[in-house]
C-alpha positions in Angstrom: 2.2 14.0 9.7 5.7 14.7 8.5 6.6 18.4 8.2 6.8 19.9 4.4 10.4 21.4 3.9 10.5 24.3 1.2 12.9 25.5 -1.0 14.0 29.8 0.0 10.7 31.9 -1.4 8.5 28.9 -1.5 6.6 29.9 1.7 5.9 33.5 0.1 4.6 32.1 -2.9 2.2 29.3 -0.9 1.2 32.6 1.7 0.1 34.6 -1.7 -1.9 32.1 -3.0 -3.6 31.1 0.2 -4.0 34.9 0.9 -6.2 34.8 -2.4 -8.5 32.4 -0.5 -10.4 35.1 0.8 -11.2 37.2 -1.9 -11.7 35.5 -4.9 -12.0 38.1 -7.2 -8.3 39.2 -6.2 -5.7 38.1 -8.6 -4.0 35.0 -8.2 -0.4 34.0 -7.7 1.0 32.6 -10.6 4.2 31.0 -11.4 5.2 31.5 -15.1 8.4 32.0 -16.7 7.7 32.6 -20.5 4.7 34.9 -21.2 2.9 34.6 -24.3 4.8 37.2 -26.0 7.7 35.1 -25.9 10.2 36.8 -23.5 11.3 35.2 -20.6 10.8 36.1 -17.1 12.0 35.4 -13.7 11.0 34.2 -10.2 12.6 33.5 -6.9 12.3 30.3 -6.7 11.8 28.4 -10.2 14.3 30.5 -12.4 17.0 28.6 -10.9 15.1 24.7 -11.8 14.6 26.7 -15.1 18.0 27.3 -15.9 18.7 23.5 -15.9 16.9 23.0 -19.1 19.4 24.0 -22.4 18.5 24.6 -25.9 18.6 21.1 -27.3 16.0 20.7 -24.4 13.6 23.4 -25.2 13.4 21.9 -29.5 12.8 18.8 -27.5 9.7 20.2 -25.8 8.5 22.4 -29.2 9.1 19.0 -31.3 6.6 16.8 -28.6 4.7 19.8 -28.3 4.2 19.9 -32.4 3.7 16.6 -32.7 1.2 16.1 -30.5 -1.0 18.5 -31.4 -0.6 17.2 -35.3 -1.6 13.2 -33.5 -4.6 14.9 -31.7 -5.5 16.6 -35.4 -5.3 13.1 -37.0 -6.8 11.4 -34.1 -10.3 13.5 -34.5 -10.1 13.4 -38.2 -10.0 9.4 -37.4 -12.9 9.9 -35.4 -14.9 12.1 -37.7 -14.2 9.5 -40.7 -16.0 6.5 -38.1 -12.7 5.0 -37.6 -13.0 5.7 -34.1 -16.1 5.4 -31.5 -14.3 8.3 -29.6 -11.3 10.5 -29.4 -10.3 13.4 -26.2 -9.1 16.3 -27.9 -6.2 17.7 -25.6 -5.0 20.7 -28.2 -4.2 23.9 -25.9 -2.9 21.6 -23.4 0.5 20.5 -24.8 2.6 22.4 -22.5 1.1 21.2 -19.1 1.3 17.1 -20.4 5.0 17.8 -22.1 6.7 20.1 -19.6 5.5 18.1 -16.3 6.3 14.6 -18.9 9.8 15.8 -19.4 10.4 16.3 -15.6 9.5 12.9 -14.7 12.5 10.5 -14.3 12.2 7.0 -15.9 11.4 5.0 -12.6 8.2 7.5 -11.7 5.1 6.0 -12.1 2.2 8.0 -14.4 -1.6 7.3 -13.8 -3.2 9.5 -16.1 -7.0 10.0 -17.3 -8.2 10.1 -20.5 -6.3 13.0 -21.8 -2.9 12.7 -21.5 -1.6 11.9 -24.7 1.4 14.2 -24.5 2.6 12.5 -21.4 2.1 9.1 -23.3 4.5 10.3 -26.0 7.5 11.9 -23.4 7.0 7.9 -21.4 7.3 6.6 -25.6 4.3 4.9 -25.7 3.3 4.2 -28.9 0.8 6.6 -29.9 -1.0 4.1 -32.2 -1.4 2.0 -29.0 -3.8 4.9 -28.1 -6.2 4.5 -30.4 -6.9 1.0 -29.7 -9.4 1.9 -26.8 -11.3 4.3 -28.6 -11.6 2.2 -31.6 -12.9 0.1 -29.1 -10.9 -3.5 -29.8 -8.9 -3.4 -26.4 -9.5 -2.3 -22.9 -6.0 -0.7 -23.0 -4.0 -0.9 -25.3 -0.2 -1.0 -24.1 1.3 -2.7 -21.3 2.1 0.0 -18.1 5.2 -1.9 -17.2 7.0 -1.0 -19.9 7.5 2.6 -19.9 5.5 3.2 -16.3 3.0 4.9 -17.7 -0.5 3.4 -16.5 -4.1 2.6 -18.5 -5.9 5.4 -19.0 -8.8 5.6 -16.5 -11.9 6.5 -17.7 -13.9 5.9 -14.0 -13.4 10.1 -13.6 -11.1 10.5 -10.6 -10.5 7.2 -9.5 -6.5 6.8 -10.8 -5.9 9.6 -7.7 -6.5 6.9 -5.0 -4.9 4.4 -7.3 -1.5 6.8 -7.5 -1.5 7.0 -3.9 -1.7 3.2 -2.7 0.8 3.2 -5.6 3.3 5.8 -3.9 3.1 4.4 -0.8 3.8 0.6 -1.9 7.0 3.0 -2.9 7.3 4.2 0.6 7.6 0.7 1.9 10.0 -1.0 -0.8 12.2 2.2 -0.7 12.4 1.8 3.2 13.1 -1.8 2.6 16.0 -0.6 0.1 17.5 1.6 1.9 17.9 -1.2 4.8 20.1 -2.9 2.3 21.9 -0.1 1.4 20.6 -0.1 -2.3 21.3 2.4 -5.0 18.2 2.0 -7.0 17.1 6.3 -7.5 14.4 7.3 -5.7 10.8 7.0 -7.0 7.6 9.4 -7.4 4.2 9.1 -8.8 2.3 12.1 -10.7 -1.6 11.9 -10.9 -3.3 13.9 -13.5 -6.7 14.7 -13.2 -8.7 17.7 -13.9 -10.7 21.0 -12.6 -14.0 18.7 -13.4 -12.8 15.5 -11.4 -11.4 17.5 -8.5 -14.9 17.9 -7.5 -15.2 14.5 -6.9 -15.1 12.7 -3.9 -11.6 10.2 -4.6 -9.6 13.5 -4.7 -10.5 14.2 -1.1 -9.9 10.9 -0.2 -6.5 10.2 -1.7 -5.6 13.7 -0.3 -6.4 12.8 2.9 -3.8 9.6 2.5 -1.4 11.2 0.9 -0.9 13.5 3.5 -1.1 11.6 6.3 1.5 9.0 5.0 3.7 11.5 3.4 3.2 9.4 0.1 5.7 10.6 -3.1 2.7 11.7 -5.1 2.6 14.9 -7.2 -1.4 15.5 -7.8 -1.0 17.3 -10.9 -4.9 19.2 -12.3 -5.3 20.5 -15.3 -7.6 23.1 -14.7 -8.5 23.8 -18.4 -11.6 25.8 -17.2 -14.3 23.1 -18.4 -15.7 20.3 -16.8 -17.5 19.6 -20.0 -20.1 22.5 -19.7 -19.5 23.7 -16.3 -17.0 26.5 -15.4 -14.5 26.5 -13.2 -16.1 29.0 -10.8 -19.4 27.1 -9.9 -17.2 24.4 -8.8 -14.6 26.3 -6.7 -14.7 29.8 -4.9 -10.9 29.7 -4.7 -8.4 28.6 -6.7 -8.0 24.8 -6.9 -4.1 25.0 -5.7 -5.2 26.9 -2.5 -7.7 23.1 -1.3 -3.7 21.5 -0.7 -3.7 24.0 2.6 -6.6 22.0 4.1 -4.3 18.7 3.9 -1.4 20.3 5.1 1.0 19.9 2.0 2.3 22.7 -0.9 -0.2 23.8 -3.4 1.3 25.8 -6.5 -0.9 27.4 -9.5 1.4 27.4 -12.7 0.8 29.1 -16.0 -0.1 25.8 -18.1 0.4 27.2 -21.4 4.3 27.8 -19.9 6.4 24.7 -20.8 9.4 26.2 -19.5 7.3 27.1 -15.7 5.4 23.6 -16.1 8.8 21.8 -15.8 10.4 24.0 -13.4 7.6 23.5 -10.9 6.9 19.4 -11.5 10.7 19.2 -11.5 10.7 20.7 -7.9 7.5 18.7 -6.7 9.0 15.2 -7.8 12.3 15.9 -6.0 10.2 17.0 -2.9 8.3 13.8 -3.2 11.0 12.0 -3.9 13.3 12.9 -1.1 10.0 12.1 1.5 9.0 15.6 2.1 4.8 14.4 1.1 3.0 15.5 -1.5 2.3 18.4 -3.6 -0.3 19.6 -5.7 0.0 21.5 -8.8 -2.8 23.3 -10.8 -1.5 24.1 -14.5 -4.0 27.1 -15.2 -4.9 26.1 -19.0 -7.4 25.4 -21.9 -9.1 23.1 -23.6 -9.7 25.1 -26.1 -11.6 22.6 -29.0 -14.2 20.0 -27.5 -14.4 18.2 -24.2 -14.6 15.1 -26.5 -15.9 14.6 -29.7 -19.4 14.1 -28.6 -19.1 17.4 -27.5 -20.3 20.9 -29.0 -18.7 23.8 -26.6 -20.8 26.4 -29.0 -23.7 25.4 -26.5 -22.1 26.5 -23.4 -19.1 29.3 -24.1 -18.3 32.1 -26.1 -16.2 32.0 -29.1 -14.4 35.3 -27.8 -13.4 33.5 -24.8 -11.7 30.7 -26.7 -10.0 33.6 -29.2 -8.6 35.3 -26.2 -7.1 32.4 -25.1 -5.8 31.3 -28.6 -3.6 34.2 -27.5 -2.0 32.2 -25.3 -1.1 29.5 -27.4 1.7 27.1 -25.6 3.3 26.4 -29.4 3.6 30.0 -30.3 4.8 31.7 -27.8 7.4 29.0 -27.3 8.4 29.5 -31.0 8.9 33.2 -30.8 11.5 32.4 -28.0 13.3 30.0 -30.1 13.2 32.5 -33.0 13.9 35.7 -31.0 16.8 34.1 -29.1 18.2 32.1 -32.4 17.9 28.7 -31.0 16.1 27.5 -34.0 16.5 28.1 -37.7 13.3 27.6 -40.5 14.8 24.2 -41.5 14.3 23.0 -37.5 10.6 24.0 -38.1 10.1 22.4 -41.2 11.6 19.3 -40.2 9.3 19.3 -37.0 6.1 19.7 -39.3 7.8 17.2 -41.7 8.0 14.7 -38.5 4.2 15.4 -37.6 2.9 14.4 -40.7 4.7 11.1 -40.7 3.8 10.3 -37.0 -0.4 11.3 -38.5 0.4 8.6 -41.6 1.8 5.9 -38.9 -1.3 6.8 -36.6 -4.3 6.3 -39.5 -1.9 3.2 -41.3 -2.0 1.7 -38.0 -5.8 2.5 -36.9 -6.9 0.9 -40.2 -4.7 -1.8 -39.9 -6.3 -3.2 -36.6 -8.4 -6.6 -36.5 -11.6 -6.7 -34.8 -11.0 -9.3 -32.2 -13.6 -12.7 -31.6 -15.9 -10.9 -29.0 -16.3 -14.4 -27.8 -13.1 -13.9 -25.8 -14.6 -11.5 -24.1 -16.7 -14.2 -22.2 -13.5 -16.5 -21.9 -11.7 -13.6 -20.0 -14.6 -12.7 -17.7 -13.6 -15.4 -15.0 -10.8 -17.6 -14.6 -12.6 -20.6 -14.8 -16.0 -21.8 -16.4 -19.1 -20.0 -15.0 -22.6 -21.3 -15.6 -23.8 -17.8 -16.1 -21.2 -16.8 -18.8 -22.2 -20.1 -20.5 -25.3 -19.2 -20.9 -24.9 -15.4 -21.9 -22.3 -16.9 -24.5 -25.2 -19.3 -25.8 -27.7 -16.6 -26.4 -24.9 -14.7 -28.0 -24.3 -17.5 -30.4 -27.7 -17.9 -31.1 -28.6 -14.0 -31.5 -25.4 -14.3 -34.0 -27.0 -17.4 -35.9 -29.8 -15.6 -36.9 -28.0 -12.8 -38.7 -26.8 -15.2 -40.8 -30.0 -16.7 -41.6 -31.0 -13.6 -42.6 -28.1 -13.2 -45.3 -28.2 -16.5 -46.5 -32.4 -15.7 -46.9 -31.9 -12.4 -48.6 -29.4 -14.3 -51.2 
């Protein structure tokens, strides 16, 4: 296995955090730049990625931040109304999916799950492309070649070991590319995944590759506190950034509701990745704070106090009073951004009601690549269950 090489400071950070290992009722080491009082802080070793990102660049991040949150708002309403079978809320999470979005460079490949609509919008996928799955006409929905941004997976866990055979079919061409002396950049992948699906078994696994190829994956978990109804703490004694010690690669717990420390850090894990130095694995400490999805009710499980406190924390507010306090944004930016939202809701529920209900008979024409006697004769009992509806009708009339 390839040695991990750390910017000054890093190890200090990594030796706090693992020391919290053994007393798990200790506080944690946290990166964060900008508390939720809007001030901004410091720290050894991200201050200096943070002072990379200028103003036009922080509008940038409260814009996507605004406007997702308004898409997620329209995109339950959608759901509530029957227009949609389904719909992941992801409000309280902007500034973990936009922040670490932002940092990626256009030739990184994304595998998200489920949830990561914000990222969607940074890699400009059409957000309308979104709702096609949960309206349930299309098994995707967009095509990931165009903005490298993958399907989202709803198998829980499985796009981890997809992201690393991924990275290291990077590892191969860009050994192949730098034999020819190309000057293509250099290329990373980022896997999202949460507190819930680190539990699962493919985490291990693509852990256990990762580091023992040195693959240019950043394994990036939203811990957002709830794997549906289950807490954090009866799935882990220690904090989820501390389990990338085990595989011998960096582990980092950032504030999640930080945009500014979110980009900071992915920024620094994708060049690590990038440059060959293995993987990394980030935990962006956040929370979900509406419903796992809309078949959900978190009343059933959690206390409404706990989801005020964190309401505290909010990524857009405390984001806006830095704006405001330091003058980088006037009342006519943030009119214009809610101005902007409610035209991106309008596209979204034009679109959703727009789509066509495709022939479910090409869902037996797409099964294999040629004839099957089996699908022949599911499709005939299909058309025949079909004919009878419409003997009915035509009976009722």
């Amino acid at each position: 296995m390839g040695s991990t090489q750390l910017p000054p400071g890093m190890e200090d950070t990594l030796a706090a955090t693992s020391a919290a290992a053994a007393a798990p009722g200790e506080p944690v080491e946290m990166v964060q730049l900008l508390g939720p009082d809007g001030k901004l802080g410091s720290d050894p070793v991200f201050s200096d990625y943070a002072k990379r990102i200028d103003p036009e660049k922080l509008r940038v991040f409260y814009t996507d931040m605004a406007r997702i949150r308004r898409f997620d708002q329209e995109a339950t309403a959608l759901q509530r109304q029957g227009e949609l079978a389904l719909w992941v809320p992801l409000t309280g999470q902007e500034a973990a999916q936009i922040g670490s979005g932002h940092a990626s460079q256009p030739q990184d490949y994304i595998f998200p799950t489920y949830r990561e609509h914000g990222v969607a919008l940074v890699r400009n996928v059409d957000l309308a492309e979104l709702l096609k799955q949960f309206r349930g006409v299309s098994n995707g929905g967009w095509d990931p070649r165009e903005n490298n941004f993958h399907l989202y997976t709803l198998v829980l866990a499985a796009q981890t070991l997809h992201a690393v055979g991924y990275a290291m079919g990077i590892q191969r061409d860009q050994k192949l590319a730098a034999a020819t002396d190309s000057t293509d950049p250099k290329a990373a992948v980022i896997a999202y995944f949460g507190d819930g699906a680190s539990s699962e078994g493919d985490v291990h696994e693509s852990m256990v590759f990762a580091a023992s190829y040195d693959a240019p994956v950043v394994f990036f978990c939203q811990n957002n506190h709830w794997a549906i109804s289950v807490p954090t703490e009866v799935q882990t004694k220690v904090p989820l950034a501390n389990r990338a010690k085990g595989y011998g690669f960096p582990g980092i717990r950032v504030d999640g509701n930080d945009v500014i420390a979110v980009h900071a850090v992915t920024e620094w894990a994708l060049e690590h990745a990038r440059e060959g130095r293995g993987p990394v694995l980030i935990e962006a400490y956040t929370y979900r704070v509406g419903a796992h999805t809309t078949a959900d009710d978190p009343t059933k499980y959690r206390e409404s106090a706990e989801e005020a406190a964190w309401r505290e924390k909010d990524p857009l507010d405390r984001l806006e009073k830095y704006l405001r306090a330091e003058g980088l944004a006037d009342e006519a930016f943030f009119d214009q951004v809610k101005a902007d939202g409610d035209e991106l809701a309008k596209y979204v529920r034009s679109t959703t009601h727009g789509l066509e209900v495709p022939d479910i008979r090409d869902a037996f024409a797409s099964v294999y690549a040629e004839q099957h006697p089996l699908i022949a004769e599911e499709l005939a009992w299909f058309e025949e269950y079909s004919a009878g509806f419409e003997s009915d009708e035509e009976t009722a009339h």
